[in-house]
C-alpha positions in Angstrom: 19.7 -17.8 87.2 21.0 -14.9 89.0 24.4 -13.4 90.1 27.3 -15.6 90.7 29.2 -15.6 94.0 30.4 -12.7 94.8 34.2 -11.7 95.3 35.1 -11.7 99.0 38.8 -10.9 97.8 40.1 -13.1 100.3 42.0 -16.0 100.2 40.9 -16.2 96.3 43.6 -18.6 94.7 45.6 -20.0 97.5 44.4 -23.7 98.5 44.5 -24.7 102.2 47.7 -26.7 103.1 45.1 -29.9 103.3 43.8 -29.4 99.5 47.7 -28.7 98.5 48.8 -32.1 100.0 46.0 -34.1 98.6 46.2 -32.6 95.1 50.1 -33.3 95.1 50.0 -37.1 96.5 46.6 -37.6 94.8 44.7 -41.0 95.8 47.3 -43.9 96.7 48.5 -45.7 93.8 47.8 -42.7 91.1 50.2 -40.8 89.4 51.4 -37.4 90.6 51.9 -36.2 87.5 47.9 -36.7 86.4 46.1 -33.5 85.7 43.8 -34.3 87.9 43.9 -35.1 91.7 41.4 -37.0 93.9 40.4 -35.1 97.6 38.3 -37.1 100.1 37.4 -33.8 102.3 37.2 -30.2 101.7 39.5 -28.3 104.3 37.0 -25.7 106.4 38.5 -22.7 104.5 37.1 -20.6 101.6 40.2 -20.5 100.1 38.7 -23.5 97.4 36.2 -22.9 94.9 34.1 -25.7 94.5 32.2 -26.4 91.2 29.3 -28.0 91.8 28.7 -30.2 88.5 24.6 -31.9 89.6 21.7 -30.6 87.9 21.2 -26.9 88.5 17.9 -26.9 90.6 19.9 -30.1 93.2 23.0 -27.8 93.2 20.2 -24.8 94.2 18.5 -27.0 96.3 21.8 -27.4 99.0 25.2 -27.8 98.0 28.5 -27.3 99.7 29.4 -23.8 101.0 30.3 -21.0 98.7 29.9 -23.7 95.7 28.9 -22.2 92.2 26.3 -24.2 90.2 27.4 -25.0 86.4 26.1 -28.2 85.5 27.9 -31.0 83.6 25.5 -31.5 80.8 26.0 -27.5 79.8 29.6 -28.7 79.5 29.0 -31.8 77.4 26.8 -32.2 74.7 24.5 -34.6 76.0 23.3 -35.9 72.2 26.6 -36.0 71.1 28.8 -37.2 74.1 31.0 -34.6 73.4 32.9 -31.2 74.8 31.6 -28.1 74.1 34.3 -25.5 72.5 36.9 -23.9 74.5 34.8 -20.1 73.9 31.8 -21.1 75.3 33.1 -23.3 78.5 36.0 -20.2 78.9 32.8 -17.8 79.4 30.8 -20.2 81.4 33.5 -20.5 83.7 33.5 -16.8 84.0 29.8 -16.7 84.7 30.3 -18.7 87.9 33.2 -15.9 89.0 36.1 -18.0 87.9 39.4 -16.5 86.3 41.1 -20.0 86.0 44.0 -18.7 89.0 41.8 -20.1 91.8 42.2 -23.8 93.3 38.6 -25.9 91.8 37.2 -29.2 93.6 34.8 -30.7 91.3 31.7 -31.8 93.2 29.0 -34.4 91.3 27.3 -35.7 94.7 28.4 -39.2 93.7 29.7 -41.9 96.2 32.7 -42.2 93.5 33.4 -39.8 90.5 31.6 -40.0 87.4 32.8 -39.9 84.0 31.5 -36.7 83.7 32.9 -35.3 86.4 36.6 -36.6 85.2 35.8 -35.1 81.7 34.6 -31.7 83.4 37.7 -31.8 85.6 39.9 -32.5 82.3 37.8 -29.9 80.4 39.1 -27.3 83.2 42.2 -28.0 83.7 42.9 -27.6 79.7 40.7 -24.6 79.4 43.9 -23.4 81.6 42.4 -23.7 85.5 45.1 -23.5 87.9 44.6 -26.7 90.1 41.6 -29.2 89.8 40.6 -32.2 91.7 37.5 -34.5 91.8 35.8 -35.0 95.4 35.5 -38.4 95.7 32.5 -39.2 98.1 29.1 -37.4 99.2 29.8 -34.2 101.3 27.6 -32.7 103.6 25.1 -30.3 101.3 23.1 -27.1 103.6 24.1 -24.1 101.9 22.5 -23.4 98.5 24.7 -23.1 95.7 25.3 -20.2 93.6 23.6 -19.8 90.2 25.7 -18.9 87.2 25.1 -14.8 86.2 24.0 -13.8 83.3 26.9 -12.5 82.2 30.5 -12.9 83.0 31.8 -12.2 86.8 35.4 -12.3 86.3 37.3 -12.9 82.9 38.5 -15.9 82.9 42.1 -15.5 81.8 43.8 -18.7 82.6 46.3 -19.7 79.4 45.2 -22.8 77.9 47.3 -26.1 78.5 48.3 -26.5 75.0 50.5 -28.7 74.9 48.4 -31.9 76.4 45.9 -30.8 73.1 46.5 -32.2 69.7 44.6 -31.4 66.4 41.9 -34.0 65.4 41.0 -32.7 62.1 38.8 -35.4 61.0 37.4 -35.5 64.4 34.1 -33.5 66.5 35.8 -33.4 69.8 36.9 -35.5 72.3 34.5 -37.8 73.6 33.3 -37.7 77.7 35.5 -41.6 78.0 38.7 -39.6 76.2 38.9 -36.6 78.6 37.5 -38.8 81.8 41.2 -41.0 80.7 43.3 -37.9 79.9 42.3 -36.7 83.6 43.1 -39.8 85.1 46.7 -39.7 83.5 45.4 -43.2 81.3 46.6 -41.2 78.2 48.9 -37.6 77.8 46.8 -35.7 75.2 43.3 -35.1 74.3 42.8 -34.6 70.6 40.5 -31.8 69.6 38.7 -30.6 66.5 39.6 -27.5 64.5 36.4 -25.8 65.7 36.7 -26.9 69.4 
């Protein structure tokens, strides 16, 4: 672990005109109104952060330029398949310089998106990220990625999508299948637990 990117100041926010038309037309045949948006490419700009999602030491290894490194699994419980709490993924996000105003392309190194990477895209865009899509497809990896600091960058200030959250009282979460389908538009609402 180390610092997180640094701020250029540049550009931080505003998506290329590529990124904007793929993440409003989406993939043929899905939904514009889905929370989350399919890209094939990422447009040569560093005006989109990119969030790599692999394990830490691949995303280390090489990853794609400028991409922080915050991997799924410190997202999702891994023993019990489900989110971790708003507070905790609200100061991750911030440990990877993210304030939630910024355009983020979700990058799992997959041929085709994971589940996880779905449910980290959903668990984003509810924590109150601006715009979030999936990359669908490998991408050329030479740069390393940036680790997460040990503290936060950048507040994340983002206001939470409320209103696609319901209250699960009985419930421990939503599970990586729910929020993988809430991000895909399959259902409107994730419910959540009290202590979530």
């Amino acid at each position: 672990m180390g610092l997180a990117r640094p701020s250029s100041g540049k550009g931080a926010g505003s998506a290329a005109p590529a990124l904007l038309a793929a993440l409003t037309l989406g993939a043929p045949g899905a939904l514009s109104a889905d929370p989350v948006s399919r890209v094939g490419a990422l447009p040569e700009t560093g005006a989109v952060a990119v969030l790599d999602i692999r394990a830490e030491a691949d995303c280390l290894a090489g990853s794609l330029p400028d991409a922080r490194c915050l991997p799924a699994a410190w997202m999702l419980d891994d023993g019990a398949g489900r989110a971790i709490g708003f507070s905790q993924l609200r100061w991750l996000l911030g440990t990877v310089g993210l304030s939630g105003r910024e355009t983020l392309v979700i990058y799992d190194g997959a041929e085709k998106p994971t589940n996880e990477a779905w449910a980290v895209a959903a668990l984003v865009h509810l924590a109150g990220q601006a715009e979030v899509s999936v990359l669908e497809g490998r991408a050329e990896t030479g740069r390393n990625g940036w680790p997460r600091a040990f503290s936060r960058e950048q507040v994340f200030t983002a206001p939470m999508n409320l209103a696609a959250m319901t209250l699960d009282a009985e419930g421990a979460g939503p599970t990586v299948a729910a929020l993988s389908d809430f991000a895909r538009g399959r259902v409107a609402t994730v419910a959540f637990a009290p202590e979530t």
